[in-house]
N, C-alpha and C positions, 0 to 999 in steps of 0.2 A: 557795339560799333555804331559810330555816327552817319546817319544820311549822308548823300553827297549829293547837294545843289550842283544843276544844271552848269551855273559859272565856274564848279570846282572841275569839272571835266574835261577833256581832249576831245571828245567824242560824244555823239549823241548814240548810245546803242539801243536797237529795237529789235527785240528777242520773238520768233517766231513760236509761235505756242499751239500745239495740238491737242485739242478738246479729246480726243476719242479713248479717255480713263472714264468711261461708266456705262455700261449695258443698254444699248437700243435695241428694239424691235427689227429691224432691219439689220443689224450683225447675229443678233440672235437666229433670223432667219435661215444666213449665211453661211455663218459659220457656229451655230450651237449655241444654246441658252448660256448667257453670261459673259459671252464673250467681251473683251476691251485689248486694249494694247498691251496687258498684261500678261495674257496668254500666252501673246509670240513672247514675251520676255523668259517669263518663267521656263519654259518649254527649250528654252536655244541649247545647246551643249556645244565645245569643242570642239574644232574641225581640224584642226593641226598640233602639233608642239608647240604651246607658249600661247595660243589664242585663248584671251579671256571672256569665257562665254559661261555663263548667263553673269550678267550685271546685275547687281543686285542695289536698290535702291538705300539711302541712307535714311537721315534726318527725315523726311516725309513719308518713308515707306512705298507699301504699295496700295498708292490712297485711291478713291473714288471723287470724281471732280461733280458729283451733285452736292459735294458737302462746301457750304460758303467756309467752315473755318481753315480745310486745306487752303483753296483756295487764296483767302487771306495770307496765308502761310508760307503760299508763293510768292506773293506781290511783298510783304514785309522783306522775302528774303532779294528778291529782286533787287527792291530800291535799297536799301543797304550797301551792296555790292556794284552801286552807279548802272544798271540799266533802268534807261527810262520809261518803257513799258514792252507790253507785248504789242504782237502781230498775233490776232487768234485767225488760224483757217476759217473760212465763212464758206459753208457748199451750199450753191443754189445752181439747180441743174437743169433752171426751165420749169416753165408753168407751175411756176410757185413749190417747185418740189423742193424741199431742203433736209441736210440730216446734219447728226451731230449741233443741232442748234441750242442745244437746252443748255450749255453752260453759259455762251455768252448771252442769250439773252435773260441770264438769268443777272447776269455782272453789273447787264443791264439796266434793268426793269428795279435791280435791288438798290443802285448807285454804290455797290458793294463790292469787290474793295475799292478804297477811291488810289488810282493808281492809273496811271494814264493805258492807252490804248489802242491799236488800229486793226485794220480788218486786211486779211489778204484773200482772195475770192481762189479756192483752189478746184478752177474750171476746167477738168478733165473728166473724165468718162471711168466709171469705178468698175475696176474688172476681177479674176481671180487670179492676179500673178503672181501676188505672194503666199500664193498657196499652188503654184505650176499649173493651173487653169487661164493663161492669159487672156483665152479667146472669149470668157464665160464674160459676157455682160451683168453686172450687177446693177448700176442705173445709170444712163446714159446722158453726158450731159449734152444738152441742147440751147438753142438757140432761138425762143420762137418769132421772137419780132419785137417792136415796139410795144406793144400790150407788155408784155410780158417784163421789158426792159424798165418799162415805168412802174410798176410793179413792186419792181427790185429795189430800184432807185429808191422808192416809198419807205419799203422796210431796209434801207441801208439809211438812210437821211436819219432816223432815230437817234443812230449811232454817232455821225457826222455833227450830230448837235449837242450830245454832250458833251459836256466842258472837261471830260478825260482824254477828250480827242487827242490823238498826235496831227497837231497840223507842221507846214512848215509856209511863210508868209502869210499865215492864217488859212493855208490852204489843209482840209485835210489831206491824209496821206493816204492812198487806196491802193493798194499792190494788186496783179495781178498775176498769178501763176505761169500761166501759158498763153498769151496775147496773140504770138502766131496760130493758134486755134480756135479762137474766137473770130465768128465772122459776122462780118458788117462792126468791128470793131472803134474804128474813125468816127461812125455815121452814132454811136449807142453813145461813147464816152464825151462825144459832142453834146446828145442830148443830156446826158449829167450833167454838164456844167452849166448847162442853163438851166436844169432845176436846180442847181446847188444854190443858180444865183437867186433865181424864186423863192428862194425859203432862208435868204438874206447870209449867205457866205461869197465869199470872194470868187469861189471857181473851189476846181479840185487836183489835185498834186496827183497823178495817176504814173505806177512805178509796175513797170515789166522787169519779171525774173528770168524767164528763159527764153527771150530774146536774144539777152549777148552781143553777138557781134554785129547787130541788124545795123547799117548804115546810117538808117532814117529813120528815127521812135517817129516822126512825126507824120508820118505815113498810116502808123497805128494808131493813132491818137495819145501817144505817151508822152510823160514830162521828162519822164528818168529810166535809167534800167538799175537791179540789183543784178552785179558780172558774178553769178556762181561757176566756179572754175573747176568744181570737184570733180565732175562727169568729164572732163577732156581730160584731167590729168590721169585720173583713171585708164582713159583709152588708153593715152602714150606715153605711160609708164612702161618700163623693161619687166620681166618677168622679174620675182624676186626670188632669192631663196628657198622659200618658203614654197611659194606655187608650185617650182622644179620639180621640190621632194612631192608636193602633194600628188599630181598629176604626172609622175612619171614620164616627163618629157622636157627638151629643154630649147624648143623655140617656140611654137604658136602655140597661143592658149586655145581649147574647143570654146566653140561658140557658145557663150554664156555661160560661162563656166567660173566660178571664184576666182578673186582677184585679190591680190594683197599688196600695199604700198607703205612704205617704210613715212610716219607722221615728218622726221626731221627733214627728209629730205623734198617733202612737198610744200613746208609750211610757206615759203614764198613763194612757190607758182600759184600758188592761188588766188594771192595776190596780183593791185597792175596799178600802173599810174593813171589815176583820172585823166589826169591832162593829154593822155593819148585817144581819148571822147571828144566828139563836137557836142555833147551832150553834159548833164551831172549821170555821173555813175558811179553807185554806192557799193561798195567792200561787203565780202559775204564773211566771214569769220569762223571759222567752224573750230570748234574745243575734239571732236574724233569722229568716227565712222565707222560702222560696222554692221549692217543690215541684216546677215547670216540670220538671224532671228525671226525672218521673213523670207528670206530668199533661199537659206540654206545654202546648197554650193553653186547657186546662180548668183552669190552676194557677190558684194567690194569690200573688203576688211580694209581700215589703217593700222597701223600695230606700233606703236612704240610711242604712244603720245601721252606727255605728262603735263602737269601743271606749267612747270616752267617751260615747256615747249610752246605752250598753247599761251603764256604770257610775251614770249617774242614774238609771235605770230601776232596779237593785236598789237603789240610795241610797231612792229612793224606796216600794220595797218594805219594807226594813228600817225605817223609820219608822211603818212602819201594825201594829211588832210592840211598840213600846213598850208595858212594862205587862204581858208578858208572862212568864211565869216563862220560864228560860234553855230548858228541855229544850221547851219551850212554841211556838218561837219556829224553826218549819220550814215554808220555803219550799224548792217542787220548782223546778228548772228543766229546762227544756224547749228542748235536750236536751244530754244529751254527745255523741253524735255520730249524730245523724238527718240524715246527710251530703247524701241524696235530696232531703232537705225543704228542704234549707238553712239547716239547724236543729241549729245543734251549736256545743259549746264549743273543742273540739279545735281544735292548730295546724292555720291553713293554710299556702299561701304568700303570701297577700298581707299579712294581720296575724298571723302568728306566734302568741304567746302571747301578745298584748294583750289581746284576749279575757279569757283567766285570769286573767290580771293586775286589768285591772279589778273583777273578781269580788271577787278579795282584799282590794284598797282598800278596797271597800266593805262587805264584813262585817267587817272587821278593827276590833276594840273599843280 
């Protein structure tokens, strides 16, 4: 199959990518020598009639991401299928503390694969909830000041200047996780962009995720938000079928408790029109869901989602970009391979690359 240039596309897609397939010191700590994202995969089983549990990976297996040829093996399959790079998690939790850093700076430091790229900073506090321990601090992220911001900024600039960068006006793109928990937010992302301008880039394109419906990004010091929609449709979603039988009851769900929502019938709430923004605000795309593998029966399952389901759903994303200039026109999805979550683009074994496929159909101009 042929590459597909940037001008062959509807869309610009930037696939969120989880580093945490290969064994750290600190999961091993935590949770048992050897541990990766694999573990909760392998280990899910069934919780109802008809729920597909454990996913089993295809085409790449169940690889370990210290190896450059997987790697490779992502990005060739990536750019194939028209997304134009990842978003890799980047954790830095204060005073220089970081984990899960070995892959991309290995992406890094190797210029390997050459395959574009951006960083999303996933600035929360690492606890045991996906193991029913939520109160159990694992490391706490923090905040310590300007030392510590410029710091960051030092070993983020590395990134910001190679030429895999996703920029957009030449600005790189820097997502942020959780912007309403970052403090002194304004006063840091200010100071970025004057070291951006110090070490000769234009400024920097800074994009909050779970923000949402915040009136004012520019209060936080943000350019854009990404609208993930998944967690409210979840809320106010009806019981379904499915739950009724599980849980023995047939109006309120217990608190915290498994949630199931039918893929066809949410594939457009998740969507929204930009134009109801005083801001840009970019489309979250999700291909399914299913967390169970982590949460167990504290999860959110989607159930019924296929290829062609998950090709109207961007068909339908890609319509709400009309109007917009080309480099203009970036929607993230969610994810390449959040395998746990049951959130990934990647082959399995039950649909292969139809998944991919679909993708291409549908931004292919």
């Amino acid at each position: 199959m042929n590459y597909l240039e940037l001008r062959d596309l509807k869309a610009r897609v930037i696939a969120f990518y989880l580093p945490q397939f290969y064994p750290t010191k600190e999961n091993d700590e935590w949770w048992g020598p050897g541990f990766t994202e694999w573990t909760n995969v392998a280990k899910a089983r069934p919780l109802f009639k008809g729920h597909a549990q454990p996913n089993i990976p295809g085409r790449l297996g169940f690889y370990d991401l210290r190896l450059r040829e997987t790697r490779q093996e992502q990005a060739e399959l990536a750019r194939i299928h028209g997304i134009e790079g990842f978003c890799y998690w980047h954790y830095w939790f204060g005073n220089g503390v970081r984990v899960l850093d070995r892959v991309f700076d290995e992406v890094l430091s190797s210029g390997e694969p050459d395959f574009p790229f951006c960083l999303g900073w996933a600035n929360e506090t690492w606890t045991g909830i996906w193991h029913g321990a939520p109160k159990k601090i694992l490391v706490e992220q923090n905040y310590p000041g300007e030392t510590d911001d410029i710091e960051h900024f030092n070993y983020l600039a590395r990134a910001f200047l190679d030429p895999r960068y996703i920029k957009l006006n030449g600005r790189p793109i820097f997502v942020i996780y959780k912007p309403l928990l970052m403090r002194d937010a304004r006063r840091r992302l200010a100071l970025w962009r004057k070291m951006a301008k110090d070490i000769g880039l234009p400024g920097l394109h800074f994009v909050g995720l779970s923000l949402m419906e915040a009136a004012n990004i520019e209060d936080f010091g943000l350019d854009a938000l990404i609208i993930s929609k998944l967690g409210s449709t979840f809320t106010n979603s009806k019981l379904s079928f499915v739950q009724r039988a599980y849980w023995g009851i047939r109006r309120r769900l217990p608190l915290g408790s498994l949630r199931v929502i039918e893929y066809k019938k949410i594939l457009r709430n998740l969507l929204f029109n930009p134009k109801q923004y005083p801001f840009p605000a970019y489309q979250c795309i999700v291909p399914n869901w299913d967390n169970t593998p982590r949460s167990g029966e504290r999860g959110m399952v989607v159930i019924g989602s296929t290829p062609a389901l998950f090709e109207e759903h961007v068909q339908l994303a890609v319509a709400h970009l009309d109007g917009l200039n080309p480099h203009e026109r970036i929607v993230f999805l969610k994810s390449w391979n959040e395998w746990a979550e049951g959130n990934y683009i990647e082959p399995d074994r039950k649909y292969g690359e139809l998944y991919l496929q679909a993708l291409r159909r549908a931004i292919s101009a």
